[in-house]
C-alpha positions as CSV (number, residue, x, y, z in Angstrom):
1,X,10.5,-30.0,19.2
2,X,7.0,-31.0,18.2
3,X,5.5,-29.5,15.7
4,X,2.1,-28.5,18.2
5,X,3.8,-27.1,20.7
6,X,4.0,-23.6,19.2
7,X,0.9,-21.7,19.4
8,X,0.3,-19.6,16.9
9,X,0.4,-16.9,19.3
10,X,3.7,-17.7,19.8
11,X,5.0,-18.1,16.9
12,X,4.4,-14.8,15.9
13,X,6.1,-13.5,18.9
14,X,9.1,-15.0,17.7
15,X,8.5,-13.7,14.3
16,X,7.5,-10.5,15.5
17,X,9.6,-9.2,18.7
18,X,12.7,-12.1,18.3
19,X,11.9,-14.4,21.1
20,X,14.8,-17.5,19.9
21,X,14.7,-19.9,22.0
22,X,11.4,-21.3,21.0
23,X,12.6,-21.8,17.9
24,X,16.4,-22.2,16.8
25,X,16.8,-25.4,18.8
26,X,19.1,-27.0,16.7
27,X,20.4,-25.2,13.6
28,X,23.7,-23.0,14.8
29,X,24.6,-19.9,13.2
30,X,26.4,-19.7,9.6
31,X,29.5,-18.5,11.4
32,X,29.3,-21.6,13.6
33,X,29.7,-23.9,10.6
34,X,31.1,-22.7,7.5
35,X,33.5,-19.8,9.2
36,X,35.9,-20.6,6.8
37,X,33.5,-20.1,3.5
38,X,35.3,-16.5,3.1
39,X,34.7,-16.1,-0.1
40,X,31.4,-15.3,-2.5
41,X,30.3,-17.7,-4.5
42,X,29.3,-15.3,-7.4
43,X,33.2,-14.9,-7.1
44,X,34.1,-18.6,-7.1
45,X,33.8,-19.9,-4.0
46,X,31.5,-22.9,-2.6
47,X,27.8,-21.8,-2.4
48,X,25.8,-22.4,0.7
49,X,23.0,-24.1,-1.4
50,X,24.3,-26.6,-4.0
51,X,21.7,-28.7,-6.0
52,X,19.0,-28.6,-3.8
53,X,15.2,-28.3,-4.7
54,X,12.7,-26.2,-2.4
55,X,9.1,-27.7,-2.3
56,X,7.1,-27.3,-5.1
57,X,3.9,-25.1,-5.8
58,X,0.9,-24.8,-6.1
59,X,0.4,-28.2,-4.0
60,X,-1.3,-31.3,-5.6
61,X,-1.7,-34.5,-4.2
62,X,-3.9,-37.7,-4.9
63,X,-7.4,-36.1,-2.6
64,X,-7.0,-32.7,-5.7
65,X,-7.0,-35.0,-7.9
66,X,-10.3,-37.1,-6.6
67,X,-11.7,-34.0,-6.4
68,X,-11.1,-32.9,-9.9
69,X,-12.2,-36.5,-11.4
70,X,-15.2,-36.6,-9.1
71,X,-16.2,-33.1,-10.7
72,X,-15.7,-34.4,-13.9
73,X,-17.4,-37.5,-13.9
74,X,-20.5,-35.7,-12.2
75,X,-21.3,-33.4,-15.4
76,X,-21.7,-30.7,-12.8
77,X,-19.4,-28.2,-13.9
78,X,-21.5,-24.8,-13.4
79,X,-22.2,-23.6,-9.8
80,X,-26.0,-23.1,-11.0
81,X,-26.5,-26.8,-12.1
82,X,-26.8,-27.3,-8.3
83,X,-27.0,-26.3,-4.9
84,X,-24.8,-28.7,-3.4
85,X,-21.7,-28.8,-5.9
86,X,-18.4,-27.8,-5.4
87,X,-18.8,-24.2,-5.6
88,X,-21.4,-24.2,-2.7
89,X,-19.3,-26.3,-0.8
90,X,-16.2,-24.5,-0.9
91,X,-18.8,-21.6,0.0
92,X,-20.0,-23.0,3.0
93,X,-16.2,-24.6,4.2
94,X,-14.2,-21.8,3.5
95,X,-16.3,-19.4,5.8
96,X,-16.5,-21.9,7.8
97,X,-12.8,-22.0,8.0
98,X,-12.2,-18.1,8.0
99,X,-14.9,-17.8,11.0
100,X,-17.3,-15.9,8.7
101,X,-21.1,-16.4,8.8
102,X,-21.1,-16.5,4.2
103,X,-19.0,-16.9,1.5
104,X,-19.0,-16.2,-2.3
105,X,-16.9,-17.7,-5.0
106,X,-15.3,-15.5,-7.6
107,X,-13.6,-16.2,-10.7
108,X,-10.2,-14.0,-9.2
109,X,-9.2,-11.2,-6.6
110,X,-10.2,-8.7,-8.4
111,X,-13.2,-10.1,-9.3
112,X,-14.0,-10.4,-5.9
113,X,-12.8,-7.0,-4.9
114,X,-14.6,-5.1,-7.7
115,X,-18.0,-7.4,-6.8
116,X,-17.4,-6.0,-3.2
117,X,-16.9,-1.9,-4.4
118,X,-20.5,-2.6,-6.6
119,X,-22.5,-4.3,-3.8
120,X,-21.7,-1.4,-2.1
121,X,-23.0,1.2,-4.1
122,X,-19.9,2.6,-5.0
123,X,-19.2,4.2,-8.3
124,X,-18.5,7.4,-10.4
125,X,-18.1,10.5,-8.1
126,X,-16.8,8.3,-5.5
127,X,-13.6,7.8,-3.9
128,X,-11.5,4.7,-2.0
129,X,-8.4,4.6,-0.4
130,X,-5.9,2.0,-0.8
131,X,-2.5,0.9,-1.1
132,X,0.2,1.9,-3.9
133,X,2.0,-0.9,-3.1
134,X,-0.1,-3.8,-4.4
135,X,-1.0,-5.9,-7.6
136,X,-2.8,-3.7,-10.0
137,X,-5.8,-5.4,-9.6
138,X,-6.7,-3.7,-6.2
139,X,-6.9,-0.3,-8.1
140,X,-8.5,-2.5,-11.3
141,X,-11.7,-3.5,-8.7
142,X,-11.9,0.5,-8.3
143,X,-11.7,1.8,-11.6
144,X,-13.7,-1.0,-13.1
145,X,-16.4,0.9,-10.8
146,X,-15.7,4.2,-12.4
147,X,-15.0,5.1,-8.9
148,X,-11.3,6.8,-8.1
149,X,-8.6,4.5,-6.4
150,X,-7.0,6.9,-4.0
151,X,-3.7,6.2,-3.2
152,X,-2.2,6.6,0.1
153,X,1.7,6.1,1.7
154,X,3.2,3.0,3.2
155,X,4.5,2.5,6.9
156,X,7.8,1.9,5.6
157,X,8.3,-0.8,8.2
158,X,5.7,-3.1,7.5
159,X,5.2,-2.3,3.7
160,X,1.4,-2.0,5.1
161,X,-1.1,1.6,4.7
162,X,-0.1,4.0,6.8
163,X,-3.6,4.7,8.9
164,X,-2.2,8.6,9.5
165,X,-2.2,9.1,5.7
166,X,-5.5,7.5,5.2
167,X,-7.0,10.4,7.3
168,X,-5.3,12.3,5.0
169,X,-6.5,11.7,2.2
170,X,-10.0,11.5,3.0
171,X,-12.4,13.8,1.1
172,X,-16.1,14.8,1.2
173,X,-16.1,12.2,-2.2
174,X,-14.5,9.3,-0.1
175,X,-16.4,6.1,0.5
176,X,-14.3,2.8,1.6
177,X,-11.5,2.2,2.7
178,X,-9.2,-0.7,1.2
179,X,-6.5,-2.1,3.2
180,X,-3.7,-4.6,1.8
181,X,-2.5,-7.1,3.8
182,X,0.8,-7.1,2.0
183,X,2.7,-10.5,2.4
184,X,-0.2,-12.2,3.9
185,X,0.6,-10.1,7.2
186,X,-2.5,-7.9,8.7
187,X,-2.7,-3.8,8.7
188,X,-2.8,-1.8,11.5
189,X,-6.9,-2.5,11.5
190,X,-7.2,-1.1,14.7
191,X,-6.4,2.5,13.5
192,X,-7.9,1.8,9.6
193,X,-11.3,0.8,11.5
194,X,-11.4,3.6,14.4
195,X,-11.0,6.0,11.1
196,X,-13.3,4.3,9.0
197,X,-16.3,4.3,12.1
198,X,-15.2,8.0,12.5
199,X,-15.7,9.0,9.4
200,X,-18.7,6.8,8.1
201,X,-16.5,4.7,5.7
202,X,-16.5,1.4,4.0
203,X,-14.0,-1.2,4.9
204,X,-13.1,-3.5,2.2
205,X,-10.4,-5.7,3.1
206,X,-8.1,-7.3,0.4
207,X,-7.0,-10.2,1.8
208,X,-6.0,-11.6,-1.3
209,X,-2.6,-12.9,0.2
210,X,-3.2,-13.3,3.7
211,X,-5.5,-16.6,4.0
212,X,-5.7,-17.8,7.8
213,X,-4.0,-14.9,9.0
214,X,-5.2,-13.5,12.6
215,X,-5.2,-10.3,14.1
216,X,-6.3,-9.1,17.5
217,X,-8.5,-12.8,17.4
218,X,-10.0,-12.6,14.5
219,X,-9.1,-14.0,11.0
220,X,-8.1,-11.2,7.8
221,X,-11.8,-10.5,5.7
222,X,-14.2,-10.9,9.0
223,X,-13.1,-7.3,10.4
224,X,-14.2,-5.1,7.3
225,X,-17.1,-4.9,6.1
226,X,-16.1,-7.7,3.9
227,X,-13.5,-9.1,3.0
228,X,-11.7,-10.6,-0.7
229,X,-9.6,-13.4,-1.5
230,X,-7.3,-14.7,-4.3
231,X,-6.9,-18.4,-5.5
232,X,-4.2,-17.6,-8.1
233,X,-1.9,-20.4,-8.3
234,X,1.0,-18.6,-6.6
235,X,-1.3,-18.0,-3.1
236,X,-1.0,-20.6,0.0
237,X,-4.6,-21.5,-1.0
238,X,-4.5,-21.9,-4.8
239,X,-6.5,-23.0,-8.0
240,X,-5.0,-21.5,-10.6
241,X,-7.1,-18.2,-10.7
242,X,-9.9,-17.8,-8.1
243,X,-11.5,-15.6,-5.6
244,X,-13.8,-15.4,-2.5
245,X,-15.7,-12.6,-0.5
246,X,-16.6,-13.4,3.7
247,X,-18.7,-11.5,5.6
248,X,-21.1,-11.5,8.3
249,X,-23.7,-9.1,6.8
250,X,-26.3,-11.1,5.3
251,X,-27.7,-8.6,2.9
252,X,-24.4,-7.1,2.0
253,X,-23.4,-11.0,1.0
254,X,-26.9,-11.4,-0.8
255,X,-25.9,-7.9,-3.0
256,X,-22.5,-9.5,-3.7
257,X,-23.7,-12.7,-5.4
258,X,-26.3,-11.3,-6.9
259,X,-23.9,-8.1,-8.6
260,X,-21.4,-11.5,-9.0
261,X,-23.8,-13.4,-10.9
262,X,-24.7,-10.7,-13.5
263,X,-26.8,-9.2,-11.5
264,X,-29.6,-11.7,-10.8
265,X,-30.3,-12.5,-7.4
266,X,-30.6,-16.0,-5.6
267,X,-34.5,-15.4,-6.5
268,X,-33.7,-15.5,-9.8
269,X,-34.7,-12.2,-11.1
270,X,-32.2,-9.9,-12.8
271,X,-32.1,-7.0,-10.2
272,X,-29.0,-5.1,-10.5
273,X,-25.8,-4.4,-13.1
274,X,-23.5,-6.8,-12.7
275,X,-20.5,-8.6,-14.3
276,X,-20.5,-13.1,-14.3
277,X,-18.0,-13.5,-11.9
278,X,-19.1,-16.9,-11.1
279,X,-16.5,-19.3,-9.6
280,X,-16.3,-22.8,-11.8
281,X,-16.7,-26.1,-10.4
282,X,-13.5,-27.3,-11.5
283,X,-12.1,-24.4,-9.3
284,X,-13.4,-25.1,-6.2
285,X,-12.7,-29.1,-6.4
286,X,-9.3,-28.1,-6.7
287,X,-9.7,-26.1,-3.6
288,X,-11.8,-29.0,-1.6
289,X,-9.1,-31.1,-2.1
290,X,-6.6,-29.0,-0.5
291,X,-8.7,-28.2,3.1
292,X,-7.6,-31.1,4.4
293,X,-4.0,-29.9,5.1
294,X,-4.4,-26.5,4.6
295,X,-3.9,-25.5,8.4
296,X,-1.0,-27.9,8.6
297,X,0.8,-25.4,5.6
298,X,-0.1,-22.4,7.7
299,X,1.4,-23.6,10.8
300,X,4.2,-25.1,9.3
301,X,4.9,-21.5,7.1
302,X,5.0,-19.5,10.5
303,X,7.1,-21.8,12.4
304,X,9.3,-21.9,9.3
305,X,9.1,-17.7,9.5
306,X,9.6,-17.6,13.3
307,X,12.8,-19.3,13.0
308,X,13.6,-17.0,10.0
309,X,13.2,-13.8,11.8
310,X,15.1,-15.0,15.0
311,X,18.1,-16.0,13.1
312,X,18.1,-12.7,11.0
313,X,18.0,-9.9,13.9
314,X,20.9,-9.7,14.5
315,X,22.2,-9.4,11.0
316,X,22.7,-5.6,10.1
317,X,21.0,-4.3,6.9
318,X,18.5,-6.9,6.7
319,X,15.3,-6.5,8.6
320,X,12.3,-8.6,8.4
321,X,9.0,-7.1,8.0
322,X,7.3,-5.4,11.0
323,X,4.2,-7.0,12.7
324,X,2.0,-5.0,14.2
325,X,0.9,-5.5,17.9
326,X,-2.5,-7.8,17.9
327,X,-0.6,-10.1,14.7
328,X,-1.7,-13.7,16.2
329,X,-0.6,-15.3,12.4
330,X,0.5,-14.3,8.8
331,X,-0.2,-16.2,6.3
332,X,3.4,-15.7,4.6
333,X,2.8,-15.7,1.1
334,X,6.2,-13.6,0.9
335,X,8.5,-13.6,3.2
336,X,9.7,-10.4,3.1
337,X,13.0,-7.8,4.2
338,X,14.1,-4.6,3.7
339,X,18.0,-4.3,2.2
340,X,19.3,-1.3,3.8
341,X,22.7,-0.5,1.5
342,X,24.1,1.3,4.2
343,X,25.1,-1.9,7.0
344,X,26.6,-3.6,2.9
345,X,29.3,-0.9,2.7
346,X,27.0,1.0,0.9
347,X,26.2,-1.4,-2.5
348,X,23.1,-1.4,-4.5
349,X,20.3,-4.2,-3.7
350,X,21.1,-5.5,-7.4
351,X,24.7,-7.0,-6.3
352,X,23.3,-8.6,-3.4
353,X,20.6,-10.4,-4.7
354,X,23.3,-11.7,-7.5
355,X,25.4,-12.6,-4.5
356,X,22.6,-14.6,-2.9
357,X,21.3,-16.0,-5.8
358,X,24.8,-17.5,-6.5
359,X,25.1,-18.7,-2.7
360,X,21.5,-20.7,-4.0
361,X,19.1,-18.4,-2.5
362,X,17.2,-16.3,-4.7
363,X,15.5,-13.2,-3.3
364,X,13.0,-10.8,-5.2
365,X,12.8,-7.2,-5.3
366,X,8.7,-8.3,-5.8
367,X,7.4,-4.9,-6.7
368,X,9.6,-2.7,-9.4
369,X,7.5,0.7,-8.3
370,X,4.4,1.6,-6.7
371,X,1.2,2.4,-8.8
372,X,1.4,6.0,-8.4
373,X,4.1,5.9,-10.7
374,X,2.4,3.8,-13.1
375,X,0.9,5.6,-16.5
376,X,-2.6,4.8,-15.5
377,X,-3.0,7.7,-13.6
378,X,-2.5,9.8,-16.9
379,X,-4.8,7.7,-18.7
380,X,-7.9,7.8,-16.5
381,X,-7.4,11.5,-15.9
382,X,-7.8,12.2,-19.7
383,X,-11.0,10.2,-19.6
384,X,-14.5,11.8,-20.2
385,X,-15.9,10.4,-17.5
386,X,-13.6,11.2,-14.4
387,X,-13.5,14.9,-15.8
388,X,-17.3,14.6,-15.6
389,X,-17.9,13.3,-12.3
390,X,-14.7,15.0,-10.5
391,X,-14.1,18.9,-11.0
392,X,-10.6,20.1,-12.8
393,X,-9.3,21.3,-9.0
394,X,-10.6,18.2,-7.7
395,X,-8.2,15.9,-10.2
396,X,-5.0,18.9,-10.6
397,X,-4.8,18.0,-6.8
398,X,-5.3,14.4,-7.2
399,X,-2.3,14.4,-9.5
400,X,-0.3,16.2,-6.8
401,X,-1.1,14.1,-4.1
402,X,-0.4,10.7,-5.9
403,X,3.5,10.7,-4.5
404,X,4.5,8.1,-1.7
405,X,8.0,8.3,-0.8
406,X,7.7,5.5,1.8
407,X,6.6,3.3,-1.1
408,X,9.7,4.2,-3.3
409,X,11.6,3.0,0.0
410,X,10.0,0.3,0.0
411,X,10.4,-0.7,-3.8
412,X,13.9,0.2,-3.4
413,X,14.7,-1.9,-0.3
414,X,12.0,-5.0,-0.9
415,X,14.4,-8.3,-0.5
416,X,11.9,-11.3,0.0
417,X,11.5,-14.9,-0.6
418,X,8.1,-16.4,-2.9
419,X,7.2,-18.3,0.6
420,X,4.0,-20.5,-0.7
421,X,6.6,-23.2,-1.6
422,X,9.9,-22.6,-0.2
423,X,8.6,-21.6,3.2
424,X,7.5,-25.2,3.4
425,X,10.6,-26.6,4.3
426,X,12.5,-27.9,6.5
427,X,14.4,-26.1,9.6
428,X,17.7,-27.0,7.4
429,X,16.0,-25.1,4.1
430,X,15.5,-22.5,6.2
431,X,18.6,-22.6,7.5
432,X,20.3,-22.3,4.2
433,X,18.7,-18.9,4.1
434,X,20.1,-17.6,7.2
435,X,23.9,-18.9,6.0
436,X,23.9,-17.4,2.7
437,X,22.6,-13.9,4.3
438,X,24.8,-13.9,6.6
439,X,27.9,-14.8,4.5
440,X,26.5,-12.5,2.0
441,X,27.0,-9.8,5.2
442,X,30.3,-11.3,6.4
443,X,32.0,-10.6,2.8
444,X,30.3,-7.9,1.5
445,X,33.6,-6.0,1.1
446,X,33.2,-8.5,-1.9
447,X,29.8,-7.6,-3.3
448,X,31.4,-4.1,-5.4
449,X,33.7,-7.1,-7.4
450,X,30.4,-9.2,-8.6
């Protein structure tokens, strides 16, 4: 099959709702092939994956390196020194890329994310709801602000917010709302925004592992308010550490790169409070020289998952994550599963993730428990100034309301694959993870003996 003749509409059918034939052409079942592999290789017998490398990451090739000498040798190597260097071009090509009207260039995530929650005028005595079940510096962009991260549960399905608890938690403090896109895969933003318009809120995405993804038509970061990005050297777009904020709203984007650029406006007066969160030109040549075959990564990540997901519905105990109605594209920076115990005669995540690793495929747990149960919560609670902007019933009840059992499901269950790399492969790579998973499930009368 040619590599073009997928949409990425349809490739996220497949991914999503199982439709095969598109795309395992060629590659039968593990059954098919190696019925006879019977036993585990954590127990001796012959892995599925022997001595085989999966493509490296972050990617480099001879156009980053141009771009990096080119930098260099230009002596331009702070975004101020010029108008037109790197970090203005990246700027102008990645909103260009993400269908966004501007773009500004952040020294992380976070750093975006927390440029995003002071541009907006949030801060102590204000709330914003996000995820549990996300790197700590989502909450960091919050408390950085003085404001209060307010954590709500997971859809256990699609590791994503669950919009119905949102509501829930919304108070008469609450400001913004920050969805996740876990995995690079899009939240239900139909329901986050309808509750967000109904109850005059903020929406700022963090998007920080779903670059190119597409929901409902349009990409992750251009349906919030605004929307964050990270560059870290593990994300499909990477630098090393990075960020990047999009949005359409022209004074909202002037506010961010003026709180960004510690707090002196494009005019060049110092205006507001702000942190330097400038963006380096070295950074963003890095970047430049990966645009070229950035959309050939993402396509080729979501055929790669398409044929994933079709080969592993019909193996019990292992399902891929959900994707909501409207998901066009992810941008699978994880790959990700739950490990129900129950279809594996009952044995603990732990033994089959030794199992697969022996078999050559090594799977994560990813996240060891969700930030409500993280000591944080103690430690800004006995600070002066959250028992000076919040009342004592105000944070007894915060303390109460900070469990999420669908996140400890989650944490519990989470089997995925680090896909920036891997996920880059070839049908046959893939293919090696569908075999040892299912040969992992064939024997798992062995897994209690590893």
């Amino acid at each position: 099959m040619d590599k073009t003749s997928l949409t990425r509409r349809g490739l996220l059918a497949a991914a999503s709702a199982g439709t095969i034939a598109a795309v395992s052409h060629s590659i039968p079942a593990y059954a098919n092939i190696t019925k006879k592999a019977s036993k585990l290789a954590a127990l001796g017998g012959r892995p599925v994956r022997k001595n085989k490398s999966w493509p490296r990451w972050p990617h480099w090739d001879q156009e980053v390196i141009d771009s990096v000498v080119k930098t260099t040798k230009s002596r331009i190597w702070c975004r101020i020194q010029s108008s037109s260097g790197t970090v203005p071009t990246f700027e102008k090509k990645f909103a260009e890329l993400t269908g966004a009207k501007f773009c500004v260039a952040t020294g992380s995530g976070t750093q975006a994310l927390h440029t995003c929650v002071e541009a907006l005028g949030i801060g102590p005595g204000d709330e914003v709801i996000t995820s549990p079940y996300t790197d700590p510096g989502t909450i960091a962009s919050i408390l950085a602000a003085r404001a209060l991260p307010v954590l709500a549960d997971l859809d256990r399905q699609s590791y994503q917010l669950d919009p119905a608890d949102v509501e829930k938690k919304i108070t008469e403090n609450t400001r913004a709302i920050m969805p996740v896109h876990m995995m690079g895969q899009p939240c239900n933003m139909q329901e986050i925004s309808q509750i967000a318009r109904k109850h005059n809120l903020k929406v700022i995405e963090d998007a920080c592992q779903a670059h190119l993804a597409e929901y409902q038509g349009k990409q992750l970061g251009t349906i919030g308010d605004v929307g964050c990005f990270s560059f870290q050297s593990s994300k499909t777009l990477a630098c090393g550490e990075g960020g990047g904020i999009i949005g359409d709203d022209e004074e909202l984007m002037d506010r961010c790169y003026t709180v960004h650029n510690h707090g002196t406006s494009r005019r060049g007066r110092t205006e507001v409070a702000g942190p330097k969160y400038r963006m380096n030109e070295f950074e963003a040549a890095v970047l430049l020289g990966q645009l070229s075959g950035v959309r050939e990564r993402f396509l080729r990540r979501n055929r790669n998952a398409a044929y994933l997901t079709s080969r592993l519905k019909d193996i019990p105990g292992i399902v891929p994550q959900k994707l909501y109605e409207g998901t066009t594209s992810g941008s699978f920076y994880l790959y990700a599963t739950s490990y129900l115990k129950e279809h594996f005669d009952g044995v603990e995540r732990a033994k089959f993730l030794k199992a697969m690793a022996a078999e050559g495929v090594s799977l994560s747990p990813y996240i060891r428990q969700g930030l409500h149960r993280e000591p944080w919560i103690d430690h800004i609670l006995s600070q002066n100034v959250y028992k000076k902007m919040f009342s004592e019933q105000r944070l007894r009840s915060y303390r109460e309301q900070c469990v999420c059992p669908n996140c400890d499901r989650v944490c519990q269950e989470m089997a995925m694959i680090w896909a920036s790399g891997p996920l880059l492969g070839t049908t046959e790579d893939m293919a090696d993870i569908a075999d040892a998973i299912e040969k992992v499930y064939e024997n798992r009368d062995q897994l209690r003996s590893i």
